[in-house]
C-alpha positions in Angstrom: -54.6 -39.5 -97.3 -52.0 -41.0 -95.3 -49.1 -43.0 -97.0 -49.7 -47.0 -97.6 -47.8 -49.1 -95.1 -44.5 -51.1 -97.1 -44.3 -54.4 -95.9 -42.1 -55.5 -93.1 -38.7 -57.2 -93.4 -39.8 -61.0 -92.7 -43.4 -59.8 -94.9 -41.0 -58.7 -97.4 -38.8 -62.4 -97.5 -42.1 -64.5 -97.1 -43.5 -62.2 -99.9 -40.3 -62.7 -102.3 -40.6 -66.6 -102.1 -44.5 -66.9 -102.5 -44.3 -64.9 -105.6 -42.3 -67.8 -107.5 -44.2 -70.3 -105.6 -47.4 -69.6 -106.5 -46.5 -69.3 -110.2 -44.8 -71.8 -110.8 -47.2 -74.8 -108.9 -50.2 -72.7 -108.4 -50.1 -71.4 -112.0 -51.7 -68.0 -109.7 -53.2 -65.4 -111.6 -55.0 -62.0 -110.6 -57.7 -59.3 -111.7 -58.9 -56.0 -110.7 -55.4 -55.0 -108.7 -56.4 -51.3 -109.6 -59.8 -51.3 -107.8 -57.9 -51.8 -104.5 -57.1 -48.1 -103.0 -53.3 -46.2 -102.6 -54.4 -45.7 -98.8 -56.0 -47.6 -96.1 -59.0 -49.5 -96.8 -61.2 -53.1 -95.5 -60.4 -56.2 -97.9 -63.3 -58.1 -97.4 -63.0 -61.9 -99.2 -64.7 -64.9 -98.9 -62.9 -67.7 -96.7 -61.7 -71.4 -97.8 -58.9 -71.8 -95.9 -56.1 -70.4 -92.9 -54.0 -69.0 -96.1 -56.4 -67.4 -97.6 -54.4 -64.0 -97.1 -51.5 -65.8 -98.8 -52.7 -65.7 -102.3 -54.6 -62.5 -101.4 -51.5 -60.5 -100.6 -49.0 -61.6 -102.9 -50.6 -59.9 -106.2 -50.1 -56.7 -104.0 -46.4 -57.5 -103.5 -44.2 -55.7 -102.8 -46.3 -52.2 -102.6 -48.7 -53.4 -100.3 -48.4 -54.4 -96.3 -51.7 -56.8 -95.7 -52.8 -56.7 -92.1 -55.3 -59.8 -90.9 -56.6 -60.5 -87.2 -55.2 -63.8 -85.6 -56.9 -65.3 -82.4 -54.5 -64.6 -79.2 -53.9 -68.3 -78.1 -51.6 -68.2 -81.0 -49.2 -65.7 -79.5 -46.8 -67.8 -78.0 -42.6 -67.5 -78.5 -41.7 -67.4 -81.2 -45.1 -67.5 -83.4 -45.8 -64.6 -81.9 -43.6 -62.7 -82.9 -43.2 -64.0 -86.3 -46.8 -63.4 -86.7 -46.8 -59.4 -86.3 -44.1 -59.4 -88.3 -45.6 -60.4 -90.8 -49.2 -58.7 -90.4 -51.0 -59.6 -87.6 -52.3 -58.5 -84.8 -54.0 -60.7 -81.5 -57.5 -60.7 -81.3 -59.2 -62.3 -78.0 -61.9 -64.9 -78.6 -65.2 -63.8 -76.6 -64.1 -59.9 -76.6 -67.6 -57.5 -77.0 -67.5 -56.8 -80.9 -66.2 -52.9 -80.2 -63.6 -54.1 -77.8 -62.2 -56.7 -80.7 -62.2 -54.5 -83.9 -60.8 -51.0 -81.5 -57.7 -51.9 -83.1 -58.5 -52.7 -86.4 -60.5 -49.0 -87.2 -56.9 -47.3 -85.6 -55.0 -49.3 -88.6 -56.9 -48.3 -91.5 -56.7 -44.2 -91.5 -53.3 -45.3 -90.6 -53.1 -46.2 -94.5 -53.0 -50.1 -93.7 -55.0 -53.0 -95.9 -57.1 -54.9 -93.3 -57.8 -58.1 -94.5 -61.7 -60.0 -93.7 -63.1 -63.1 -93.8 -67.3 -61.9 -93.4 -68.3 -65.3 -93.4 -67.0 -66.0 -89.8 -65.4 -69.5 -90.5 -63.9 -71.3 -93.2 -66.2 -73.1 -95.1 -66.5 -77.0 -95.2 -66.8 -79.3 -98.1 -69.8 -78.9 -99.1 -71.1 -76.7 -97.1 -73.0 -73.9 -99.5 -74.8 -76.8 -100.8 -76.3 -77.7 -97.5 -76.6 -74.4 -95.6 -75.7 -70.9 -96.4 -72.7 -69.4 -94.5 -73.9 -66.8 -91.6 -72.2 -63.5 -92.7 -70.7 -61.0 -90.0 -71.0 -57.1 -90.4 -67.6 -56.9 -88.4 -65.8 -55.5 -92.0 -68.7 -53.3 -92.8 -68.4 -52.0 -89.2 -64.4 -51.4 -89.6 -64.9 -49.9 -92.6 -67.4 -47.1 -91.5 -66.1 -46.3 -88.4 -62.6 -46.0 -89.9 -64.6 -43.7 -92.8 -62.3 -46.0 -95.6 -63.2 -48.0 -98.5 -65.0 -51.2 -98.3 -63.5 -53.4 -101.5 -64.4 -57.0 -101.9 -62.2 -59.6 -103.2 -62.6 -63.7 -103.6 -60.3 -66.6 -103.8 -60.0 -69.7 -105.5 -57.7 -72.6 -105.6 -56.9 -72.6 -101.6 -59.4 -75.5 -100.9 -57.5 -77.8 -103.0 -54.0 -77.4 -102.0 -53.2 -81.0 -101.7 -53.7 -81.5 -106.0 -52.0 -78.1 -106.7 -55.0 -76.2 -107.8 -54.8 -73.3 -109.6 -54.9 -70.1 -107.6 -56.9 -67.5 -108.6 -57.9 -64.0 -107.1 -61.0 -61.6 -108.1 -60.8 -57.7 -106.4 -63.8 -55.9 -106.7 -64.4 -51.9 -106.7 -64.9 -50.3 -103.5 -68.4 -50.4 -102.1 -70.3 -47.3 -102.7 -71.8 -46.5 -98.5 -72.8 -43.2 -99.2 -76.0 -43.1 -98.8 -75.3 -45.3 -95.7 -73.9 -41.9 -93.9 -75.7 -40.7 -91.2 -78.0 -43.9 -90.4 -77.5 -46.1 -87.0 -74.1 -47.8 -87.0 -75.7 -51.3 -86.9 -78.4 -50.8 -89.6 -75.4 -49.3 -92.3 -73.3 -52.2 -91.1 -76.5 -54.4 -92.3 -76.8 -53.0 -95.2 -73.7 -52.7 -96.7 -72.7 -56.4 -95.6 -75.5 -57.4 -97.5 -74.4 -55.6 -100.5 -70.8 -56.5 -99.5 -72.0 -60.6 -99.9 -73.8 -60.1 -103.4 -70.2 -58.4 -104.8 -67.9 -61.2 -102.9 -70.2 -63.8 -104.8 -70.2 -62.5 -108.2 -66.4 -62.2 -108.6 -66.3 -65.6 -107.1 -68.5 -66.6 -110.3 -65.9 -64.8 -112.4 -63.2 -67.5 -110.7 -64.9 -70.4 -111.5 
């Protein structure tokens, strides 16, 4: 299994004042850090906000290097460069779905944590009350292609920055896809976001 990436310098300095940060006004607080795999594998969470990966990365501190997908119009000097710095890597907007995650399934047999959002969009208030979000198979796909683990993870706390809310963070044990081996690429990718959505929602529950 190849060796998990250690974050980069700026990761590293962004990483050392989060950690005191989210303690100390967040209150943050993790479980299930020991379902998330020594190598590479698909971090698949559900979506309240742009820093989502903030919270999600920083219980994985230092040992861990997140990597997350950013839309290209935001690689401009400097961001740009600040941005892969710190994880990320340009995806174009309107790219043919195998053209857009090519990069992503090199990263994780590289040992990297790719970080996922299957929901497509951040939610809006109130929106799972009037209309269920549409969930992509673009992590499932990742994950099979790349032949790594699946592990699902939710958030808490992010959609109410502004009051100082508590953040919290669930991870999940890796998806069994087993039986997925073998079948067409877009049925498995089906099938195992479904099963993907009904893990993602119950360890939201446990965050509530």
């Amino acid at each position: 299994m190849p060796p998990s990436h250690r974050p980069s310098f700026p990761y590293f300095l962004v990483g050392a004042v989060s950690v005191p940060v989210l303690r100390l006004f967040f209150r943050s607080s993790s479980r299930g850090r020991e379902h998330v795999p020594a190598g590479g594998c698909v971090l698949a969470s559900n979506h309240w906000s742009n820093l989502d990966p903030w919270p999600l990365g920083v219980p994985l501190f230092p040992r861990r290097y997140l990597r997350f997908m950013a839309k290209s119009e935001l690689y401009w000097f400097p961001l740009g460069l600040f941005l892969t710095a710190c994880g990320a890597f340009p995806v174009r907007r309107g790219e043919r779905d195998a053209v857009a995650i090519r990069p992503a399934v090199q990263l994780c047999p590289e040992g990297h944590i790719l970080v996922m959002f299957p929901e497509g969009t951040r939610r809006q208030k109130g929106m799972r009350k009037r209309r269920e979000a549409r969930w992509r198979s673009g992590a499932a796909r990742i994950a099979l292609e790349a032949g790594v683990p699946l592990v699902p993870a939710a958030v808490a706390g992010t959609q109410h920055l502004r009051r100082l809310a508590r953040m919290k963070v669930a991870y999940g044990r890796p998806l069994d896809l087993t039986d997925l081996v073998g079948l067409p690429l877009e049925e498995a990718a089906a099938t195992a976001t479904e099963r993907l959505r009904v893990e993602v929602e119950a360890l939201e529950a446990l965050l509530e």
